[in-house]
Each structure stands twice: as structure tokens, then as C-alpha cells.
DRENDO-1510 file (C-alpha; in Angstrom, 1 decimal, always signed):
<recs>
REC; n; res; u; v; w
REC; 1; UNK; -62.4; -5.1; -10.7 .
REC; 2; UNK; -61.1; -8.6; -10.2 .
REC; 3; UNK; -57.7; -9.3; -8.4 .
REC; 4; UNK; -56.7; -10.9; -11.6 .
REC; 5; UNK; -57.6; -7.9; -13.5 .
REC; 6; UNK; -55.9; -5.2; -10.8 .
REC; 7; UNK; -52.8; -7.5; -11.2 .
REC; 8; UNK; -52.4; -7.2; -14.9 .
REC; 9; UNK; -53.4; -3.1; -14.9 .
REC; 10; UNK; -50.6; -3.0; -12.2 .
REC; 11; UNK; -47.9; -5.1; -14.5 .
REC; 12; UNK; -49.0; -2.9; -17.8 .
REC; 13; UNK; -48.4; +0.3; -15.6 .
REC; 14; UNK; -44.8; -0.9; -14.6 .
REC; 15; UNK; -44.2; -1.9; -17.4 .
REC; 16; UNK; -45.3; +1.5; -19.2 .
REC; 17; UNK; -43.2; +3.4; -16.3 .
REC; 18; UNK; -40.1; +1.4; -16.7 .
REC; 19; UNK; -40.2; +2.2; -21.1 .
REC; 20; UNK; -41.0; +5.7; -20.3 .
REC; 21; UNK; -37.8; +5.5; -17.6 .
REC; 22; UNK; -35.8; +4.1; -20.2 .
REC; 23; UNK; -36.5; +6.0; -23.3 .
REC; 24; UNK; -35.4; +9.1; -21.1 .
REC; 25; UNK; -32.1; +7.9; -20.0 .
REC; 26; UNK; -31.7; +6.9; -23.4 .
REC; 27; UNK; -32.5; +10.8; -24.8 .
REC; 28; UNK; -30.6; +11.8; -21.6 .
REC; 29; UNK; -27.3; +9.6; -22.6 .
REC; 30; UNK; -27.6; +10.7; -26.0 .
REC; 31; UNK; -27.4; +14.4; -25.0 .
REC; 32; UNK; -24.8; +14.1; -22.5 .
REC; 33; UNK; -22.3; +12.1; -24.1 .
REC; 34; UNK; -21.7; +14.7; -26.6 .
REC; 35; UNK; -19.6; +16.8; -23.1 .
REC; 36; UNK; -18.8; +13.6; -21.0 .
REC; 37; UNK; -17.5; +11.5; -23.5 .
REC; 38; UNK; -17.0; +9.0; -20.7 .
REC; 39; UNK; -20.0; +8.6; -20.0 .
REC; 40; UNK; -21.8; +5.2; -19.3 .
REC; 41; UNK; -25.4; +4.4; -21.1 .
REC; 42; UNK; -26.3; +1.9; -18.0 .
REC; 43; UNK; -25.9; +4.9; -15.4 .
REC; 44; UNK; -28.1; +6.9; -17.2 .
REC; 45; UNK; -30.7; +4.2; -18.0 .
REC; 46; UNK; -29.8; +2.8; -13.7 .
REC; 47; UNK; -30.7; +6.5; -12.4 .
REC; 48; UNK; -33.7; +7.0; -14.6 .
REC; 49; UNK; -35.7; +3.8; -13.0 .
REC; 50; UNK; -34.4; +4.3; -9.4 .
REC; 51; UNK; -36.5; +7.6; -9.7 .
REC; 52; UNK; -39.5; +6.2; -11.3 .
REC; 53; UNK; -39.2; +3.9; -8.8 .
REC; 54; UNK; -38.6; +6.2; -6.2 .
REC; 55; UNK; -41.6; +8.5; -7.5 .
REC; 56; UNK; -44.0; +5.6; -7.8 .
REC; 57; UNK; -42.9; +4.3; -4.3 .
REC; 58; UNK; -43.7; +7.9; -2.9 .
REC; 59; UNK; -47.0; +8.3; -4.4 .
REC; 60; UNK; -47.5; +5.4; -2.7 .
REC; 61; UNK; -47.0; +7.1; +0.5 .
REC; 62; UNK; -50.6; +6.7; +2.3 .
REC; 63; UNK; -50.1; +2.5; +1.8 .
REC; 64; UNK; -46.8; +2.4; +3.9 .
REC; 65; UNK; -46.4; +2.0; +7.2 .
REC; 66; UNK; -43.7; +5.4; +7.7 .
REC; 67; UNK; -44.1; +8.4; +9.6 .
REC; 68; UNK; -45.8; +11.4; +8.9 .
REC; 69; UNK; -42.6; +13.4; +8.3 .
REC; 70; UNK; -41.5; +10.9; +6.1 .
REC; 71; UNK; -44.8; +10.7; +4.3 .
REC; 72; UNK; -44.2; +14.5; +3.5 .
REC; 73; UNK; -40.6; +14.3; +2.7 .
REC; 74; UNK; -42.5; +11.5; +0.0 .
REC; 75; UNK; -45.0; +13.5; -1.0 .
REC; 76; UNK; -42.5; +16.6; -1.9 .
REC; 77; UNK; -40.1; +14.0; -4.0 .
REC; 78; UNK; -43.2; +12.4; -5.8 .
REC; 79; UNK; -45.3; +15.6; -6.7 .
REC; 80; UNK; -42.4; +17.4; -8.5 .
REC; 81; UNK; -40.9; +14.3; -9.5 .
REC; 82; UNK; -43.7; +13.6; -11.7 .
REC; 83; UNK; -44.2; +16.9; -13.1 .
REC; 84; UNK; -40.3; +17.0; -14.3 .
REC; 85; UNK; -41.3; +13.3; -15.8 .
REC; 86; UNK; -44.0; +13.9; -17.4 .
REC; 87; UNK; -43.1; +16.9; -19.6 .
REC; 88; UNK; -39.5; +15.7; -20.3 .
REC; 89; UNK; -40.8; +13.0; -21.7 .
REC; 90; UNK; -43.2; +14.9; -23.8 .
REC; 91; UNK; -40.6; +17.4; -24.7 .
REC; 92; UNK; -38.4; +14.9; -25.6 .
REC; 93; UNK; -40.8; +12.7; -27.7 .
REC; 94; UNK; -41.7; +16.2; -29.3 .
REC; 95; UNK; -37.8; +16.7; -30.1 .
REC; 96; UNK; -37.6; +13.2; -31.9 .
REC; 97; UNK; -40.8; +14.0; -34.0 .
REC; 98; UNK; -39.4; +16.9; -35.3 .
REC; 99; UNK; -36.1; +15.3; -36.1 .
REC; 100; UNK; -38.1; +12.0; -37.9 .
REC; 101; UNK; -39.8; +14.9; -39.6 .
REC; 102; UNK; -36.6; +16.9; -40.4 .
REC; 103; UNK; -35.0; +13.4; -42.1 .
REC; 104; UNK; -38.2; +12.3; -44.0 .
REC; 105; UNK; -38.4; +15.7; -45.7 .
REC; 106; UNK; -34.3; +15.5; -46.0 .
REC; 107; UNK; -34.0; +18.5; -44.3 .
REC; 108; UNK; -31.6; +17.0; -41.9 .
REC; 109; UNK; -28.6; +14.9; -43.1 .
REC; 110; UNK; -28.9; +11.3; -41.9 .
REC; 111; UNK; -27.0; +10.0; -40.3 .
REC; 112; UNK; -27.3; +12.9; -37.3 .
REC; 113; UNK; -24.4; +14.8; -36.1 .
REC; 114; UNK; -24.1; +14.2; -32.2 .
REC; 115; UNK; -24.8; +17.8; -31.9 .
REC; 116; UNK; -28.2; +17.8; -33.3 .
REC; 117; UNK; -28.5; +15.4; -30.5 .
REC; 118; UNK; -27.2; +17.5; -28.0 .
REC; 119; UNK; -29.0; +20.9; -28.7 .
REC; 120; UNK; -32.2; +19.0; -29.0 .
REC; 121; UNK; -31.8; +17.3; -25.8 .
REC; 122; UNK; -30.8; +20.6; -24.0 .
REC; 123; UNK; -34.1; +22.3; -26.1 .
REC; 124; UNK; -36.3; +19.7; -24.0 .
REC; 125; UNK; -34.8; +19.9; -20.8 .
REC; 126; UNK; -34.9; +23.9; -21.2 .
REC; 127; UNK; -38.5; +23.7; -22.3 .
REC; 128; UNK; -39.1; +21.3; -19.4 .
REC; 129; UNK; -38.2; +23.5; -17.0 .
REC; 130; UNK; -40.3; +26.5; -18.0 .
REC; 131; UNK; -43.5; +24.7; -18.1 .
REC; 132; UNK; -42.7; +23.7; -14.8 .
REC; 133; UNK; -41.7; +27.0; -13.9 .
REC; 134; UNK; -44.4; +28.2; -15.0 .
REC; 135; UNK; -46.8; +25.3; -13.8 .
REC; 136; UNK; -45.7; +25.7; -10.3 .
REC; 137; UNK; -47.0; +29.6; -10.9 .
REC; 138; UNK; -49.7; +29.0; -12.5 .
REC; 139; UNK; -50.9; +26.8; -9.6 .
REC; 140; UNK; -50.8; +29.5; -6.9 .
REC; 141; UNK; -53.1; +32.0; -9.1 .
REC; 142; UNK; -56.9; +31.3; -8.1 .
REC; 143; UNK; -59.3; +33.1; -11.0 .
REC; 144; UNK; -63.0; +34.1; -10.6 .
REC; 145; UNK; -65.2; +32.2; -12.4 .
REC; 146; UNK; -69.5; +33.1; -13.2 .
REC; 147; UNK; -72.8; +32.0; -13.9 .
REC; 148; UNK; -75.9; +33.4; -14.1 .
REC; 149; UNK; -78.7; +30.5; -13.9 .
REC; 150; UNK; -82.4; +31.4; -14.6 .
REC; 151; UNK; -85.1; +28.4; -13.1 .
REC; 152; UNK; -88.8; +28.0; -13.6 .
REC; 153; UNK; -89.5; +27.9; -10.3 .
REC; 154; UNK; -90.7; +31.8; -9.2 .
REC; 155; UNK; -90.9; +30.5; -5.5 .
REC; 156; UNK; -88.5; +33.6; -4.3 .
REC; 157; UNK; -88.1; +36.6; -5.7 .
REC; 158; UNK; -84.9; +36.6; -4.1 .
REC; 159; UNK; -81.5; +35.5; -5.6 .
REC; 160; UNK; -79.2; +33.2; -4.5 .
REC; 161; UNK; -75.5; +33.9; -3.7 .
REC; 162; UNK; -73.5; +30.7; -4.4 .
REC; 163; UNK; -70.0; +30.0; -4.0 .
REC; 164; UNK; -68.8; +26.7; -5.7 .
REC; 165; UNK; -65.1; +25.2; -4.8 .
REC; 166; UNK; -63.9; +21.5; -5.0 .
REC; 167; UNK; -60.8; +19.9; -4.9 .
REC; 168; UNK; -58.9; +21.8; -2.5 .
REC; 169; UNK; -57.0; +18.2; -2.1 .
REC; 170; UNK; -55.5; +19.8; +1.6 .
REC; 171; UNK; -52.5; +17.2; +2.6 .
REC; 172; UNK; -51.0; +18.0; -1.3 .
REC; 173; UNK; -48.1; +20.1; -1.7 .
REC; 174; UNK; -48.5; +23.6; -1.1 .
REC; 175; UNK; -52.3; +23.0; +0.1 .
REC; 176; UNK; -52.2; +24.7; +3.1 .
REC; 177; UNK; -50.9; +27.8; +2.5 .
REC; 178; UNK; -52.7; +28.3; -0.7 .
REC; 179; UNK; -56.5; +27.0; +1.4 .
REC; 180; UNK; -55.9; +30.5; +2.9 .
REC; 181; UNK; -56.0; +32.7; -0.4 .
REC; 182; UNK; -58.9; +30.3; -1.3 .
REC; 183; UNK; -60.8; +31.2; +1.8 .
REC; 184; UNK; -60.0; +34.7; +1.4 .
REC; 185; UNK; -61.5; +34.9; -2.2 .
REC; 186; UNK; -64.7; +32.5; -1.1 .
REC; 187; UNK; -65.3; +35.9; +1.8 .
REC; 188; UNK; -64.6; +38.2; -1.1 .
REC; 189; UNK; -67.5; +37.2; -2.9 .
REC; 190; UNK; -70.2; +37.5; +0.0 .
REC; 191; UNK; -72.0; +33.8; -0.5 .
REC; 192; UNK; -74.8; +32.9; +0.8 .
REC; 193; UNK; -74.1; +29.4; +0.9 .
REC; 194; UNK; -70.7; +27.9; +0.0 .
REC; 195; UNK; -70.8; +24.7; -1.8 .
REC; 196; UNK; -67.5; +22.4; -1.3 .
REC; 197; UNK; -68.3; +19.5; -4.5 .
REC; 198; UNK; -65.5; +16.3; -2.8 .
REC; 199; UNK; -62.3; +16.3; -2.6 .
REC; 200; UNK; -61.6; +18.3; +0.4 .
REC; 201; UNK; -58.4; +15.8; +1.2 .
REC; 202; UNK; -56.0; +14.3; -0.1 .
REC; 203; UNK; -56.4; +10.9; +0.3 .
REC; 204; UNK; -54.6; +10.5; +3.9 .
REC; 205; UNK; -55.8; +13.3; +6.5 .
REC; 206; UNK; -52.5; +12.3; +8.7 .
REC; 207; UNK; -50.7; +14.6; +5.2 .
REC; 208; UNK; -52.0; +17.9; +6.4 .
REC; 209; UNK; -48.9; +19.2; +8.5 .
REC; 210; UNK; -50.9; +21.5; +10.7 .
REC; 211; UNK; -54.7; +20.2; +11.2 .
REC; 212; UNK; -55.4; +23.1; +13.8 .
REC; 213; UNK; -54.5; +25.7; +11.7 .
REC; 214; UNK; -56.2; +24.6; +8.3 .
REC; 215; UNK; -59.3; +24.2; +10.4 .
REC; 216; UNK; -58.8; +27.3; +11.9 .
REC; 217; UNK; -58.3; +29.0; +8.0 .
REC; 218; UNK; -61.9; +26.6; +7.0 .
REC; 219; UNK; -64.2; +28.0; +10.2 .
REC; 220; UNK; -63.4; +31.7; +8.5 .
REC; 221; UNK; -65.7; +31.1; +5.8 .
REC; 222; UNK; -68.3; +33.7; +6.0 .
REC; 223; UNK; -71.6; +32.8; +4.2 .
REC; 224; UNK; -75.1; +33.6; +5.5 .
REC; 225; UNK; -76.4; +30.2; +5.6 .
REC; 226; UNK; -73.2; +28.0; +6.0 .
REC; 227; UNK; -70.4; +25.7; +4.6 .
REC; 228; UNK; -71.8; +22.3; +3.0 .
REC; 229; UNK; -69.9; +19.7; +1.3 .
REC; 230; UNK; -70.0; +16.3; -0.1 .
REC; 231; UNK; -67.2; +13.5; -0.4 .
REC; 232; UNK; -65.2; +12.8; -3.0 .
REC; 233; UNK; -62.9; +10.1; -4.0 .
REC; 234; UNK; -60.3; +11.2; -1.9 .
REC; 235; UNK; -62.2; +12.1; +1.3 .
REC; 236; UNK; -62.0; +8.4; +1.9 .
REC; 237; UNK; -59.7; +5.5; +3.5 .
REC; 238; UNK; -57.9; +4.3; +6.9 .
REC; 239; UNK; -58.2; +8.5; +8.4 .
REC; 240; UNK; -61.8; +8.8; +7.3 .
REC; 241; UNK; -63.2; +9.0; +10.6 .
REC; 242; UNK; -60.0; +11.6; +11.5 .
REC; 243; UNK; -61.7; +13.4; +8.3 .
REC; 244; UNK; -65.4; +13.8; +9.6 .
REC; 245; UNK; -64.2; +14.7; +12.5 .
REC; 246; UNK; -61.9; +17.6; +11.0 .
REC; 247; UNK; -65.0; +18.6; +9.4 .
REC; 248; UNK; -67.4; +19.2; +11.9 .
REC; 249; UNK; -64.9; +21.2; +14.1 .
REC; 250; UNK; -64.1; +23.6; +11.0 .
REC; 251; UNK; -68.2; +24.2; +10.7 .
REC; 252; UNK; -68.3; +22.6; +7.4 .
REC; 253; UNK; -72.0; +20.3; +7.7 .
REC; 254; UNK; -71.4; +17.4; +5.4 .
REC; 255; UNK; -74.5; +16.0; +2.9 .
REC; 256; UNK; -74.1; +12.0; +2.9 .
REC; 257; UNK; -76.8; +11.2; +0.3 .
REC; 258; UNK; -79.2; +13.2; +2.4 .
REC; 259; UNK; -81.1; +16.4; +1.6 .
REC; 260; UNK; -81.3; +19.6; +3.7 .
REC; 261; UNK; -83.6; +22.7; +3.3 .
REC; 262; UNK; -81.6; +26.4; +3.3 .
REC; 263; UNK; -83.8; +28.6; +4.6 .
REC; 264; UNK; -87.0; +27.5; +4.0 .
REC; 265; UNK; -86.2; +28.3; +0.4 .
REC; 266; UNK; -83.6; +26.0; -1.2 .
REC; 267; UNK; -83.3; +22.0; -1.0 .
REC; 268; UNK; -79.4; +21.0; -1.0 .
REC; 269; UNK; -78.2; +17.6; -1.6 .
REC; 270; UNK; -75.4; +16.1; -1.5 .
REC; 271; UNK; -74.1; +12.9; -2.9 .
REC; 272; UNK; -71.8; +10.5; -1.7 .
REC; 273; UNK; -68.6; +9.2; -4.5 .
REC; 274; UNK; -69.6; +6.1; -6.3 .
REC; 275; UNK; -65.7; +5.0; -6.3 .
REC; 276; UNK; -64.1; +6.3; -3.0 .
REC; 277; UNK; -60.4; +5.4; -2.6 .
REC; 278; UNK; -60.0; +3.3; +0.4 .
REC; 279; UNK; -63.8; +3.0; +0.9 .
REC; 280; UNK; -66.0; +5.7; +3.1 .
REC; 281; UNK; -65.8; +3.8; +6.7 .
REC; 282; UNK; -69.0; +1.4; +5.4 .
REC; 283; UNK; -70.6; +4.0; +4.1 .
REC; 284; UNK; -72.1; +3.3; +0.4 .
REC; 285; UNK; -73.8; +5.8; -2.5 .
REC; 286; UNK; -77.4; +5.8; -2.2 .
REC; 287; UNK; -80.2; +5.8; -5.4 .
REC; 288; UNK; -80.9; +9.4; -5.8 .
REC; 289; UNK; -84.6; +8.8; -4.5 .
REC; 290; UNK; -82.8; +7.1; -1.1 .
REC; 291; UNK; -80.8; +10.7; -1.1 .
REC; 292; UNK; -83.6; +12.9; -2.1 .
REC; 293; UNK; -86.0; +11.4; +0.4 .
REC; 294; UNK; -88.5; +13.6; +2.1 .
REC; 295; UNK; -87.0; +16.9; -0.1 .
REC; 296; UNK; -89.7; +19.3; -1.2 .
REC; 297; UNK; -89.0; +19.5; -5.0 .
REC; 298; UNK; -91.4; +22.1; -5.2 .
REC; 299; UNK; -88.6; +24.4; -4.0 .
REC; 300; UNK; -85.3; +24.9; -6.4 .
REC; 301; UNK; -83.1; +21.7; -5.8 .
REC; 302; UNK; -79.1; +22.1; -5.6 .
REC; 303; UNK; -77.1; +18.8; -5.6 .
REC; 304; UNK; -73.3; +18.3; -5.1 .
REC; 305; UNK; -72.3; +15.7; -6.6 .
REC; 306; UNK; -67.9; +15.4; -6.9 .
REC; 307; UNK; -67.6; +13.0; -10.1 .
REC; 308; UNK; -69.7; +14.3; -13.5 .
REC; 309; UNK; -69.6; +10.9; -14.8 .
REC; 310; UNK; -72.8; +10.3; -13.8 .
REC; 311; UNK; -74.3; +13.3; -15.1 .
REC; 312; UNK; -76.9; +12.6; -17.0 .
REC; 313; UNK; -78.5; +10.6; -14.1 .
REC; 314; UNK; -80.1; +14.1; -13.2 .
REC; 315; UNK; -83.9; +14.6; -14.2 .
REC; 316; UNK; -86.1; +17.6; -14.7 .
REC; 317; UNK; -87.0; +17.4; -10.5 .
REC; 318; UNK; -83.6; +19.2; -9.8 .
REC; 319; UNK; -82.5; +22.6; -11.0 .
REC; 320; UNK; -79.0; +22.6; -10.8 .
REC; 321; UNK; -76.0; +20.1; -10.3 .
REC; 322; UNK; -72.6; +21.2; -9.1 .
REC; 323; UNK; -69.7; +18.6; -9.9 .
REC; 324; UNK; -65.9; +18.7; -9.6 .
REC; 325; UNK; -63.6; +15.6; -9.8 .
REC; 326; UNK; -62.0; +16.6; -13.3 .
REC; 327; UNK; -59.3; +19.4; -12.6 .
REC; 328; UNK; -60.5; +19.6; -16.5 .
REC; 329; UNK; -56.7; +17.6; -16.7 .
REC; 330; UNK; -55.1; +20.0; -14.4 .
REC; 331; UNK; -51.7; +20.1; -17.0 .
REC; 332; UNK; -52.0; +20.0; -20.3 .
REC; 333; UNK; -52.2; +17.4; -22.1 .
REC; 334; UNK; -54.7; +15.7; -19.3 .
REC; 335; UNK; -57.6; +18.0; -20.7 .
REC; 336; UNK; -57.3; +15.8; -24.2 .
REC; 337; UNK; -58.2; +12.9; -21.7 .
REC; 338; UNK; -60.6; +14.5; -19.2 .
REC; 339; UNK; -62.8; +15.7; -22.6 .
REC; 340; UNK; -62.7; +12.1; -23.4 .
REC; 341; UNK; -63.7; +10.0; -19.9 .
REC; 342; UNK; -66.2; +12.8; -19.2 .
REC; 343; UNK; -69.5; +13.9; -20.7 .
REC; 344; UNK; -68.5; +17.2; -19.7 .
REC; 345; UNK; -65.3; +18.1; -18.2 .
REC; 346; UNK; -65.3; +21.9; -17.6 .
REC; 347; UNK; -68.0; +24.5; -17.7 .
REC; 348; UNK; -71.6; +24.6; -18.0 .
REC; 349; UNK; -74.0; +22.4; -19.5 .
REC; 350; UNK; -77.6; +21.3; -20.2 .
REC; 351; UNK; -78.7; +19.2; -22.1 .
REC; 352; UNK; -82.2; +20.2; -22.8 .
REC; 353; UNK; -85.1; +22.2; -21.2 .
REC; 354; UNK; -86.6; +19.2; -19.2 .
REC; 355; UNK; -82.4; +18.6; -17.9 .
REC; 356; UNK; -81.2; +20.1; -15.0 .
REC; 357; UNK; -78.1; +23.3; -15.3 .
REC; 358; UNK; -74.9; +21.5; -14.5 .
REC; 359; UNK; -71.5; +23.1; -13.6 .
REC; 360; UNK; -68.0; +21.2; -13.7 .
REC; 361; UNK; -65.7; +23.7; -11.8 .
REC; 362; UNK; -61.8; +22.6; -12.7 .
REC; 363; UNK; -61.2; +23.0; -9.0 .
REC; 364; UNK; -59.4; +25.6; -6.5 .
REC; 365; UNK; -56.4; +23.0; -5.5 .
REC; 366; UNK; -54.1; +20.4; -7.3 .
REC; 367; UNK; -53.6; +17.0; -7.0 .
REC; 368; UNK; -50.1; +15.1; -7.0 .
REC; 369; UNK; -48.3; +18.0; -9.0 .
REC; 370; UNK; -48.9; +21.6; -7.2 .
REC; 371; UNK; -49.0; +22.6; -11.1 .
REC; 372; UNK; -51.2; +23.9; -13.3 .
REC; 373; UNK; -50.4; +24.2; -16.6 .
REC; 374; UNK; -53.7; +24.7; -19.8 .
REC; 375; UNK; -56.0; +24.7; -16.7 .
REC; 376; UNK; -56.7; +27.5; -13.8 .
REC; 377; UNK; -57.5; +27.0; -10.2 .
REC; 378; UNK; -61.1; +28.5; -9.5 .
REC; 379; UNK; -63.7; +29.4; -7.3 .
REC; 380; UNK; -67.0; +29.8; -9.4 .
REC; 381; UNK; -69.8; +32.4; -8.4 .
REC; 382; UNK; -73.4; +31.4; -9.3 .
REC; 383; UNK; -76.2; +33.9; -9.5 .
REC; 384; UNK; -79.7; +31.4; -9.4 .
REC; 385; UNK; -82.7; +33.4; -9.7 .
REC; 386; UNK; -86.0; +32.7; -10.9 .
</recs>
């Protein structure tokens, strides 16, 4: 993207965040005024853009030159911040629907009472506060997820034990505490071979509070034939050297557009992001054939690959494709999006019987918000047999 191009998404995005601010200390006033009769329209509408401001200044963190501590104290204010933005501005749209409704149809009297005001105002801000609630829940709850996937290729009579997980986004809110349930569902399941599809970070490795111990928590996986993982679009930037480094020490063996044989009996790739934030230290995405190089497609061929944008990239030569990325929206209404930018956005898919099986997990972790609300954290099981 050009600079010019960057500058004018950036001035339609403040712009968009500023209405957004606005319409909600206008909803806000509107409510609040009908019990603080004194109060003034330009503190409401002041407040509500110093906290956009303050939320898009914190999600901003990993750009500023601050502290670590302060980073976090940024990170905190931003990721709830946004959810509490997000749905009261839904809620409150939804409210004003209703009451445009309510006078078109004349059930409503015109002009409205203050109070219809009020109580609709304190019906969004109740309603915002249980999806939250329940969001923030939600978020902690990791579910099971399967697949059975039949190939052509009789090589081994034996079946594979794969664990998928992506997205474990560990510097985010409530990451590190909730890597451990993750890692003690992963064991659980007895893999194999655990398959981590990008994201492992969270944009800035100097976010995760206590390194040591999430390592420690990652070299617990127990799978026959290892941890291997591929980058995502946030496993990149200033601490991507920090990040490699944090990999190899928690025994996770990380697939750069390169191929590696499992036991004599399975070829794994993986792929690096075609659009890492903050760039991957020099470090570019490959062709497929540069990444495949030298693999023995003969054998059943696994790639990881974080974003399924590129899905249908994949040819008859591999036998499954493992993608993350999507958090299939993560809150609702992100999945109306997500369905949209993606070919496929959850699930499993393929396309015909010369196409390759492809599975887009929704992710074990969150990004920005620690909520999840339409959309589960997961760790997917896959059974591949002949």
C-alpha cells in the first residue's frame, strides 16, 4: 500500500472512531440528562473521544517507546475498552432502530417522552454489560473440536494423532494463564504431533509478563513426535528475534517455508505469513515449490499455513492444509465479516476430489478483547488415516 493510500485509510478510521465516539456521548447525554438535569452535552461528547483516543493510543502500545509495565497497564485499558465500545454502540444503534421502527408504525408517540430515552439507553448499557459479562466467560472456556480425514495414500496402515491449535496470541490479556488450560487439554488428547498454525504472539514478545514461565507451560506439551509451528501475522516485528529464540528454548521446531519428514511417514510443512506485521526479521514467503523442495509427496503431506486466504493455492500433491488467522470473528458480529474476506472462515473444506482437506480452526486464544462472544476457543483433534 502506498503512503498516500495508508494516510487516507488512517484519516477514514479516525474519522469513523471519532462519529462512533460521538454518537455515543450523544445516546449517553440523552439517557442521563433525564436524572442529572444539569448535565452538560459537551462533557459527555469530551469524555467519549478522550477514551477512543485513549483506547486507540493503547492499542498502539507496541509503536511507543514506554515500558513494559506501562505497555500492560495499555494493553488492560485497550482490550476491555474496546469490547465495552463496540457492543454499546451496537446496542445502542439497535435501541434507535427499534424506536425509528416504533414511530414509523406509530406505535410510539412522536415526539418521544425523555423516558423512552432513558429506559432505552439503560436497556443498552444493561445489555452491554452482559455480553461482556458473558464474553469475558466465554473466552476462558476451551471446547474439543474433530475430524476424521480419509487419504488415498495407503502408505501406513497406521493413523495419525493430530492436534491442531493457533492463535494462542500469548502477550494478550489473560494469555498466560489460560496457555496453561490449553496445554493441559493439547496432553489430554495424546497427539502425535502437535500442530501450532501462527499466531503464537501477540505482536510484541516484550507483552508476555513472565517469558520463563510460559515457556516453561509450552515445553510440557507431550506428543510423540514433537511441537511444530509456523508464523503468523503476529509472530513478527522489532522482538522477532526475542520470538525465535523463545521458541526454540520451549522445544517448539518452527517450519519457515521448509518441509520436514515425521517419522519416515509424514511430510510437514510449514508456511511463512504473506503479510507479517512489522516484517519477519528479512525473512520473506517462499512459492510453495521453494517450501516444498526436496519433500517426498509420495508420503501424506500436512502443511500449516496461518492465513486461509490463500487457500485455494493447494493442489492435489498435498493431503491436508491446517489454517487459523480468522478467530471465525471472535465476537459476534465479526463472523458476518470473516465469512465475507475468507473463502472459508471456520471448519472443514474441500473443494473437490483432486483438492486437498483443509481445516480453519477459530483458534484457542483471543486477540485485543479476551472475549469471545458467537465464537469458541478450540483445540481441534484430527484422526488422518488411509
Amino acid at each position: 500500500m502506498s503512503a498516500a493510500g495508508m494516510i487516507l485509510g488512517l484519516i477514514l478510521m479516525l474519522s469513523a472512531l471519532g462519529a462512533a465516539a460521538c454518537y455515543i456521548a450523544r445516546r449517553v447525554y440523552q439517557c442521563l440528562s433525564f436524572v442529572i438535569v444539569q448535565l452538560d452535552p459537551e462533557v459527555c461528547t469530551g469524555a467519549a473521544l478522550f477514551l477512543a483516543f485513549l483506547m486507540l493510543l493503547c492499542f498502539a502500545r507496541s509503536l511507543l517507546p514506554i515500558p513494559a509495565s506501562v505497555k500492560h497497564i495499555f494493553n488492560l485499558v485497550s482490550s476491555y475498552l474496546m469490547g465495552f465500545f463496540i457492543y454499546l454502540l451496537l446496542f445502542f444503534a439497535l435501541a434507535d432502530l427499534i424506536l425509528f421502527l416504533g414511530l414509523l408504525f406509530r406505535i410510539l408517540p412522536n415526539p418521544f417522552p425523555q423516558s423512552i430515552r432513558f429506559f432505552s439507553g439503560l436497556a443498552a448499557f444493561f445489555l452491554t454489560i452482559g455480553t461482556v459479562g458473558y464474553g469475558l466467560y466465554n473466552a476462558g472456556r476451551i471446547r474439543y473440536v474433530s475430524y476424521d480425514i480419509q487419504i488415498e495414500k495407503n502408505v501406513s496402515a497406521a493413523a495419525w494423532n493430530l492436534v491442531l491449535v493457533s492463535d494462542l496470541h500469548i502477550g494478550a490479556v489473560g494469555s498466560e494463564a489460560h496457555l496453561e488450560a490449553v496445554i493441559s487439554r493439547i496432553n489430554a488428547l495424546e497427539p502425535d504431533l502437535v500442530c501450532i498454525a501462527g499466531d503464537l504472539f501477540d505482536n510484541d514478545y516484550s507483552a508476555i509478563q513472565d517469558p520463563q514461565a510460559a515457556s516453561d507451560t509450552l515445553k510440557t506439551i507431550q506428543a510423540t513426535y514433537g511441537v511444530y509451528a509456523c508464523l503468523g501475522n503476529h509472530d513478527a516485528g522489532k522482538t522477532f528475534d526475542e520470538m525465535l529464540a523463545f521458541l526454540q528454548r520451549s522445544h517448539i521446531q518452527v517450519l519457515n517455508d521448509e518441509a520436514r519428514i515425521i517419522d519416515g511417514r509424514l511430510v510437514l510443512i510449514g508456511r511463512l505469513d504473506a503479510s507479517p506485521i512489522g516484517g519477519f526479521g528479512g525473512l520473506s514467503r517462499k512459492s510453495f515449490a521453494q517450501a516444498a523442495a526436496g519433500a517426498d509427496f509420495s508420503l501424506p503431506v500436512v502443511v500449516m499455513d496461518h492465513n486461509p486466504a490463500g487457500m485455494e493455492a493447494y493442489g492435489k500433491e498435498v493431503d491436508l492444509v491446517l489454517f487459523g488467522h480468522t478467530h471465525k470473528g471472535q465476537i459476534f458480529p465479526g463472523n458476518l465479516f470473516t465469512e465475507r474476506i475468507f473463502p472459508v472462515d471456520y471448519g472443514y473444506y474441500r473443494k473437490d476430489a483432486d483438492s486437498p482437506h483443509n481445516i480453519v480452526t477459530s483458534g484457542a486464544g483471543t486477540w485485543g478483547m479476551p472475549m469471545r462472544v458467537g465464537t469458541n476457543c478450540e483445540i481441534v483433534q484430527i484422526r488422518l488415516h488411509p
